[in-house]
C-alpha positions as CSV (number, residue, x, y, z in Angstrom):
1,X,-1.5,-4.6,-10.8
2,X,-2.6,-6.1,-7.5
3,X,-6.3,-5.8,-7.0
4,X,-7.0,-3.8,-3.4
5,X,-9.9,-5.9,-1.1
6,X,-12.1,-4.1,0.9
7,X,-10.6,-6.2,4.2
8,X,-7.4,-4.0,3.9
9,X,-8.9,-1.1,4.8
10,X,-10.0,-0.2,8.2
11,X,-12.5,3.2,9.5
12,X,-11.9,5.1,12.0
13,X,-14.2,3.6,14.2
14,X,-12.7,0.4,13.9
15,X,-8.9,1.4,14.4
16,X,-10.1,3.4,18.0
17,X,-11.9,0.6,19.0
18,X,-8.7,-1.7,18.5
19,X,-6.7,1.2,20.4
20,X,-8.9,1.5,23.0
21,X,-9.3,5.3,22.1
22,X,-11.7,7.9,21.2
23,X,-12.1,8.4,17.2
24,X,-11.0,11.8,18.1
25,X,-7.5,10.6,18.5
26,X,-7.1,9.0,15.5
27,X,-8.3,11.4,13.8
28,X,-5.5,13.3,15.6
29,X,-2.9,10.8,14.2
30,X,-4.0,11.6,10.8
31,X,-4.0,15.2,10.6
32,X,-0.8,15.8,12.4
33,X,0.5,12.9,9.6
34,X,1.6,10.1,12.2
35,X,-0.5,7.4,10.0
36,X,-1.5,7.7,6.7
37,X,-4.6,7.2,5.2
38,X,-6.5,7.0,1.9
39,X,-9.4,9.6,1.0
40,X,-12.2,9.3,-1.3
41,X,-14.1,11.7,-1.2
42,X,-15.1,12.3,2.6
43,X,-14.7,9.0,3.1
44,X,-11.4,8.5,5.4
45,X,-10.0,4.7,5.5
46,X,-6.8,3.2,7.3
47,X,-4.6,0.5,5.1
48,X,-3.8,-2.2,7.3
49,X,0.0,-1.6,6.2
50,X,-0.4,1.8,7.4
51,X,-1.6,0.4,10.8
52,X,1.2,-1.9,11.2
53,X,3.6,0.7,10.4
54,X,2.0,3.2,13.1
55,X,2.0,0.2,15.6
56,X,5.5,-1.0,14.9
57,X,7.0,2.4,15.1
58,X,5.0,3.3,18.1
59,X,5.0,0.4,20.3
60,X,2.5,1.0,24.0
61,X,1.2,-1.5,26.0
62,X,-2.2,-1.2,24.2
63,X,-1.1,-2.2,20.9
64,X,1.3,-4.9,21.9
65,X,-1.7,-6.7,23.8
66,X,-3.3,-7.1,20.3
67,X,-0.8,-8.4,18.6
């Protein structure tokens, strides 16, 4: 079983910063299921594959400029 880093998981924070967006809107993302995220607790984290995935399938002139 592959051990899971703390590096592969991103906060919300983080991912809005990257997107140039409020945390509001990812928060969005996540609760009308458009990205997929792991919950422990209260605690809300992004996977990095999960990321990818939303920014592959949704390509905008934001994400492609961090790339």
């Amino acid at each position: 079983m592959a051990r899971v880093q703390l590096e592969d998981f991103n906060t919300i924070g983080k991912i809005a910063k990257r997107w140039r967006c409020s945390p509001k809107t990812v928060r969005r993302l996540i609760d009308c299921g458009a990205i997929s995220v792991v919950r422990v607790g209260r605690i809300v984290r992004l996977t990095a594959d999960a990321v990818k995935i939303y920014e592959k399938r949704n390509p905008t002139s934001k994400h492609k400029a961090l790339k």
